[in-house]
VOGUBA-824556 format. One record per residue (C-alpha): residue number from 1; chain; x, y, z. Coordinates in steps of 0.02 Angstrom, whole numbers, padded with zeros to 5 digits. Layout:
! residues N
> num/chaine/east/north/up
> NUM/A/X/Y/Z
...
//
This chain:
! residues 309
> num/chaine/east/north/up
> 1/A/00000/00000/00000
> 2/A/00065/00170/-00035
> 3/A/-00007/00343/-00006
> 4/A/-00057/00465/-00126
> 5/A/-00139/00622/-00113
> 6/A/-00197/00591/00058
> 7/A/-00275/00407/00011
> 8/A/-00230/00245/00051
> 9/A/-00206/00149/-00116
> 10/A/-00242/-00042/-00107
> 11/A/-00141/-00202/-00196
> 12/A/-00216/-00328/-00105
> 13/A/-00409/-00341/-00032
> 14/A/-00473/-00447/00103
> 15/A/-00623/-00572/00027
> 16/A/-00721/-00592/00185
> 17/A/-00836/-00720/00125
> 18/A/-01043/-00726/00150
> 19/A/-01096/-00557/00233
> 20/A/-01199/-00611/00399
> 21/A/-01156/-00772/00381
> 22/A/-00966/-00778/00452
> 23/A/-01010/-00898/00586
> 24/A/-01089/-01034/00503
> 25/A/-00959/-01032/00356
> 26/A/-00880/-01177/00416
> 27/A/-01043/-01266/00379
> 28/A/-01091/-01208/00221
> 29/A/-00918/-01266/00164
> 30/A/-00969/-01431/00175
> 31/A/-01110/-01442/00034
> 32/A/-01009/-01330/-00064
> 33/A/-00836/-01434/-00042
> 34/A/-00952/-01589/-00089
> 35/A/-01026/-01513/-00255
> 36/A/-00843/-01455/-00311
> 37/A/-00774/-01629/-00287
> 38/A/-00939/-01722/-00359
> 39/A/-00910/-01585/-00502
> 40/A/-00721/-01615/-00525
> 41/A/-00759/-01817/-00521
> 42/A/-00908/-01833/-00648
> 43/A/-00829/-01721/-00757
> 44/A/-00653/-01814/-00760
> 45/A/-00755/-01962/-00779
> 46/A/-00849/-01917/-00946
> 47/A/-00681/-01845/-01016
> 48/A/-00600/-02010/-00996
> 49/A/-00745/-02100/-01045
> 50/A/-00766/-01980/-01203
> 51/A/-00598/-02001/-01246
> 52/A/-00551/-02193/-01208
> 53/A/-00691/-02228/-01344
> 54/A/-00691/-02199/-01546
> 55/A/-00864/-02209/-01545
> 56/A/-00878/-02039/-01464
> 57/A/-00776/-01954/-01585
> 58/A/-00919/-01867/-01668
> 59/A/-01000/-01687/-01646
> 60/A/-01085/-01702/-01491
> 61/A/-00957/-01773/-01397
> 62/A/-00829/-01660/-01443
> 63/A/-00949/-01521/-01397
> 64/A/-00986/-01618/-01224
> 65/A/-00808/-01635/-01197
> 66/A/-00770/-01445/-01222
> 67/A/-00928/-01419/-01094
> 68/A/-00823/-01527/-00958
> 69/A/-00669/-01466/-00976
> 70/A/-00741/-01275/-00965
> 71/A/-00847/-01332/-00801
> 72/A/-00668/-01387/-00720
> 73/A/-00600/-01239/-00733
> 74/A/-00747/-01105/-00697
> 75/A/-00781/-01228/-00534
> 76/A/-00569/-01225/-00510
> 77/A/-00556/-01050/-00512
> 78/A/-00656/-01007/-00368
> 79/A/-00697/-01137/-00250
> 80/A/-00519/-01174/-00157
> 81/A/-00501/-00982/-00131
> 82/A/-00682/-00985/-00064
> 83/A/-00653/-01159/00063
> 84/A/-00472/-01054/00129
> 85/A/-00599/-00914/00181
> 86/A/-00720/-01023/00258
> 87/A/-00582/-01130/00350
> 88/A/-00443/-01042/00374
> 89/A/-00510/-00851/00373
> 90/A/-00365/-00833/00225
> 91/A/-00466/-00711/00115
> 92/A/-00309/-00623/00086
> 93/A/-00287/-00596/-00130
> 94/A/-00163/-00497/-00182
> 95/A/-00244/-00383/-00340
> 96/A/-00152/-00486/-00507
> 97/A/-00203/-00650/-00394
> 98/A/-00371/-00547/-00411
> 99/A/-00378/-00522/-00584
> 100/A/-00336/-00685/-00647
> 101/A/-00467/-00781/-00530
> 102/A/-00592/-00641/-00633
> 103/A/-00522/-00677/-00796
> 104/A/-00536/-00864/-00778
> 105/A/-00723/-00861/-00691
> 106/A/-00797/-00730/-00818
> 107/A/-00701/-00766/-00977
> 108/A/-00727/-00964/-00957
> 109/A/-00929/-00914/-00915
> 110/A/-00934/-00843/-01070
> 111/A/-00850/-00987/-01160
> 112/A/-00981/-01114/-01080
> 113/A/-01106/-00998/-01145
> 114/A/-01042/-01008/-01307
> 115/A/-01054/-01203/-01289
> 116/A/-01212/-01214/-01245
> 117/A/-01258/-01116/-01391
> 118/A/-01174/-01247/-01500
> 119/A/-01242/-01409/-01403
> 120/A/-01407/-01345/-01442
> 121/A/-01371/-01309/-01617
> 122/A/-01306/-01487/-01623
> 123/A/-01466/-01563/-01562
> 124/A/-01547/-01444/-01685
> 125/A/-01462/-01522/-01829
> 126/A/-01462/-01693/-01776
> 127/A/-01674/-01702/-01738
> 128/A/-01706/-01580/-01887
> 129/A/-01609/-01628/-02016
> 130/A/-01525/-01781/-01980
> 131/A/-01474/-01849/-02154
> 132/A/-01352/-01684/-02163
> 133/A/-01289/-01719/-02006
> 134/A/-01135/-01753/-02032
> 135/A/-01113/-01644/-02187
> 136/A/-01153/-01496/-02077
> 137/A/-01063/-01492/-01922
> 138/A/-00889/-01573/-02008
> 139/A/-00727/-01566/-01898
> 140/A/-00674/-01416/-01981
> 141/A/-00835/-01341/-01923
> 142/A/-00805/-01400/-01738
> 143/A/-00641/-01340/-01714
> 144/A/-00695/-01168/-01772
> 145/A/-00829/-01169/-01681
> 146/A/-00722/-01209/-01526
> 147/A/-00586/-01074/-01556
> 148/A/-00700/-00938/-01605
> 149/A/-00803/-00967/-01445
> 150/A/-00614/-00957/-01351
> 151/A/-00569/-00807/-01443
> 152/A/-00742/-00726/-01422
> 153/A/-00727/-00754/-01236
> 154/A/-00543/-00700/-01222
> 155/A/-00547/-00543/-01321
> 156/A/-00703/-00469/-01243
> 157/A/-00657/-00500/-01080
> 158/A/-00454/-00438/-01081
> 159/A/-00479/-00254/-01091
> 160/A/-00580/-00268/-00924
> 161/A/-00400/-00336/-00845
> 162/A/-00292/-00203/-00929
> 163/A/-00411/-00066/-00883
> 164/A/-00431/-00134/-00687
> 165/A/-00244/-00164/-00682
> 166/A/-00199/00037/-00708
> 167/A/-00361/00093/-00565
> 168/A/-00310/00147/-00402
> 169/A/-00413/00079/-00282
> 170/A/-00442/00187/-00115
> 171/A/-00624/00158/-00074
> 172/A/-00584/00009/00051
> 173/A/-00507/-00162/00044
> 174/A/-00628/-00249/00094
> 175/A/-00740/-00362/-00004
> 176/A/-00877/-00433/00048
> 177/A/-00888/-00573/-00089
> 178/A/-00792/-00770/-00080
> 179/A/-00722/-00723/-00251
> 180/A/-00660/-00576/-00347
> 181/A/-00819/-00508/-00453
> 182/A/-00804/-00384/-00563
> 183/A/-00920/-00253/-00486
> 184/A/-00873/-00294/-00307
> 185/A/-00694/-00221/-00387
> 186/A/-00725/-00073/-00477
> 187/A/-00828/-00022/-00328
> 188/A/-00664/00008/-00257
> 189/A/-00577/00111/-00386
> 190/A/-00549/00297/-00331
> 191/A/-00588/00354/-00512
> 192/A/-00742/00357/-00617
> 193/A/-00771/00193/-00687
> 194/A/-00942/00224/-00777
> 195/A/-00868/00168/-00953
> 196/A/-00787/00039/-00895
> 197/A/-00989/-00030/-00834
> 198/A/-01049/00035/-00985
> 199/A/-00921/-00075/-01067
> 200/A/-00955/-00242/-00968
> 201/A/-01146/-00236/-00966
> 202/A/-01110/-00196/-01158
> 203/A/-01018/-00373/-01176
> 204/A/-01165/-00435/-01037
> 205/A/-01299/-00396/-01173
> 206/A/-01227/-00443/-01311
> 207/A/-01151/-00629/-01249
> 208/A/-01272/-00683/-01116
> 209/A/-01432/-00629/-01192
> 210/A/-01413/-00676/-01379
> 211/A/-01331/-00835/-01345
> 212/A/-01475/-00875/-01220
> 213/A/-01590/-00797/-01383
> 214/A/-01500/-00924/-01485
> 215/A/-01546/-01079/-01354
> 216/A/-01717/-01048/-01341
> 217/A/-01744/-01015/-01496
> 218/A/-01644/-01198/-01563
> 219/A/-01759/-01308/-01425
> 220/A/-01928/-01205/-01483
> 221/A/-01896/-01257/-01658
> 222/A/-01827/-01446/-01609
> 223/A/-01994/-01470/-01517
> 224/A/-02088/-01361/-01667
> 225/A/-02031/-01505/-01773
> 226/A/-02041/-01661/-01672
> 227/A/-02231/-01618/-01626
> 228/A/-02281/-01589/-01805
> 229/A/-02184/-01725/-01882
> 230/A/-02174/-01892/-01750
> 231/A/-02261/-01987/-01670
> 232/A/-02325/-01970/-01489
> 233/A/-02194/-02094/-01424
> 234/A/-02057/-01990/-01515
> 235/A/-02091/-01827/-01478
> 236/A/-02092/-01867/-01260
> 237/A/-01925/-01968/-01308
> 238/A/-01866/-01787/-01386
> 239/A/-01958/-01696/-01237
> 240/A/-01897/-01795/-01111
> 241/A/-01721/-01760/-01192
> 242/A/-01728/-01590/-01225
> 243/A/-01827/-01542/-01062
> 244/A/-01655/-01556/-00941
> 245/A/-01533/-01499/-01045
> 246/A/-01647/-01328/-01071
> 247/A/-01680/-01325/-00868
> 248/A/-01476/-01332/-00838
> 249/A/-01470/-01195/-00949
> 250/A/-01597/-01107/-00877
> 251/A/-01497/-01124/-00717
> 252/A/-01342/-01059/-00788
> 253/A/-01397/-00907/-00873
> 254/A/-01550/-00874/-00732
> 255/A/-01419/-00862/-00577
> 256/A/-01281/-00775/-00694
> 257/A/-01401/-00628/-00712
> 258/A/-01476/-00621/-00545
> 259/A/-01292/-00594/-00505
> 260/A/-01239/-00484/-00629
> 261/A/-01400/-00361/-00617
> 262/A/-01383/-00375/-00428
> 263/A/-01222/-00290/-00411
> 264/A/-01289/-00150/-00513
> 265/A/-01473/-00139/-00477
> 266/A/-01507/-00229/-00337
> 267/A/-01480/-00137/-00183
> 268/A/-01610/-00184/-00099
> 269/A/-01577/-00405/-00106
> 270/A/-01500/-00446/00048
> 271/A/-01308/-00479/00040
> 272/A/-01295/-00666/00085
> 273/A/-01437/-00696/-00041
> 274/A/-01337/-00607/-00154
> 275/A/-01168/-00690/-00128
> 276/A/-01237/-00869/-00097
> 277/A/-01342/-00852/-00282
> 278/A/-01175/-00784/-00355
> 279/A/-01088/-00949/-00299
> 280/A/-01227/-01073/-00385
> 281/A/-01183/-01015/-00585
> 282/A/-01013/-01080/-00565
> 283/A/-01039/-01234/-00441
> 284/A/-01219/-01303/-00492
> 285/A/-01212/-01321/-00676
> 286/A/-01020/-01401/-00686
> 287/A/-01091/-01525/-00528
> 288/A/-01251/-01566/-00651
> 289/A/-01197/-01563/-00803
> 290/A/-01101/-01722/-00808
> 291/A/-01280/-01806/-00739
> 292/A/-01395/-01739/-00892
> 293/A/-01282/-01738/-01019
> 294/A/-01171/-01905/-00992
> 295/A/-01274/-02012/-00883
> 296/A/-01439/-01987/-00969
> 297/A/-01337/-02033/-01131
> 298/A/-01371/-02213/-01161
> 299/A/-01202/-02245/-01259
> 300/A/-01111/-02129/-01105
> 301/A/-01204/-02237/-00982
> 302/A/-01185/-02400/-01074
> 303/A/-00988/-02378/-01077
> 304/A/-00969/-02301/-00879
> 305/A/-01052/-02464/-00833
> 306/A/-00936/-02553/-00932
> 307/A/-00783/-02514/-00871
> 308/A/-00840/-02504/-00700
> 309/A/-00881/-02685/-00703
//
């Protein structure tokens, strides 16, 4: 810390975990230690399974396997920091430490966006127009779908880094958060910081809300098409498919904008609602995931069972 014009800049800021709810941390660890292991298992499991198998070298499974490594690392890049507060009362970060636990969290959200975008495209393709199947979504196709979804993610979210990086921050070093937000950050930055907000609920708009456009819209014409063109028995098969993957997604993008629009909006939502809400975008869907879109797989499930026995 140095001193500068009669204010105390900041470096490194003091994460003090769930406002109102320091004492029964220790507690609320445990669920939350559970789902990150759970999350870190059943995802390592349907890599290995994806991967030990040609016959899940095709679209979907490259798509599902993007999916579980992205749900590793948004679940990584929070949760230890968040168990050291609640154990050991180490919410010490110093502000680079900072920035790259933001970069990872809200980069890689994006990026899981972006594949849940193209998972529902793929079920699009493969239920609407399954003779072109494989025409379509080629493995040219895939890996530019992949990268651009990377790059997408990377390049809109750097500049918020290498503008945060040059702030001084003198409001206090506090924050009451168990990871580094964005807007729990800027909040401390002695100077005006309206275009940098401008700028992230820009990126906010434009990445959250037309990829979640782009879901809906891909499972309303999937069932469109499987109730005007299948049987009865067919279309609940497709329901019955469709209908989990779209709540998981509703999860993810549901809790991401409670959180985002709380920070700015919501004054008036209590703090630990706030903060315990903010933890379940990055902890629920990587924990679930694995479930709806591995286990419920027939070929997935056929080929765990396999090898386990």
């Amino acid at each position: 810390m140095t001193t500068n014009e009669s204010k105390v800049l900041y470096s490194t800021f003091i994460l003090t975990g769930i406002p109102g709810l320091e004492t029964q941390q220790i507690w609320i660890s445990i669920p939350f230690c559970l789902i990150y292991l759970l999350a870190l298992l059943g995802n390592s499991i349907l890599l290995y399974v994806l991967q030990a198998y040609s016959g899940f070298h095709e679209p979907m499974y490259y798509f599902l396997s993007l999916l579980a490594i992205t749900d590793i690392i948004l679940t990584t890049s929070i949760v230890p920091k968040m168990l050291c507060i609640f154990w050991f009362n180490a919410g010490e970060i110093h502000l680079d430490s900072c920035l790259t636990q933001m970069f990872f969290l809200h980069s890689f959200s994006i990026v899981e966006s972006g594949i849940l975008v193209a998972m529902a495209f793929d079920r699009y393709v493969a239920i609407c127009n399954p003779l072109r199947y494989f025409t379509i979504l080629t493995g040219p196709v895939i890996a530019i779908a992949g990268l651009s979804i990377l790059i997408r993610a990377t390049v809109l979210f750097i500049p918020h880094l290498v503008i945060m990086k040059q702030l001084p921050y003198c409001q206090a070093n506090l924050i009451h958060h168990t990871y580094c937000e964005f807007m729990a950050i800027v909040k401390q930055a002695c100077r005006d910081t309206s275009a940098l907000r401008a700028y992230s609920l820009s990126v906010a708009l434009v990445t959250g809300g037309l990829d979640c456009i782009c879901v809906v819209l891909s499972y309303t014409l999937i069932l469109k098409v499987v109730s005007s063109h299948s049987t009865t028995k067919a279309g609940l098969k497709a329901f019955s498919t469709c209908a989990p993957h779209f709540c998981i997604i509703l999860v993810f993008y549901t809790t991401s904008v409670f959180s985002f629009l709380t920070h700015r909006f919501g004054h008036a939502v209590a703090p630990e609602i706030h903060i315990i809400v903010a933890n379940m975008y990055p902890l629920v869907p990587p924990f679930i995931n694995p479930i709806v879109y591995g286990l419920r797989t027939k070929q997935i499930r056929v080929k765990l069972l396999q090898m386990l026995s």
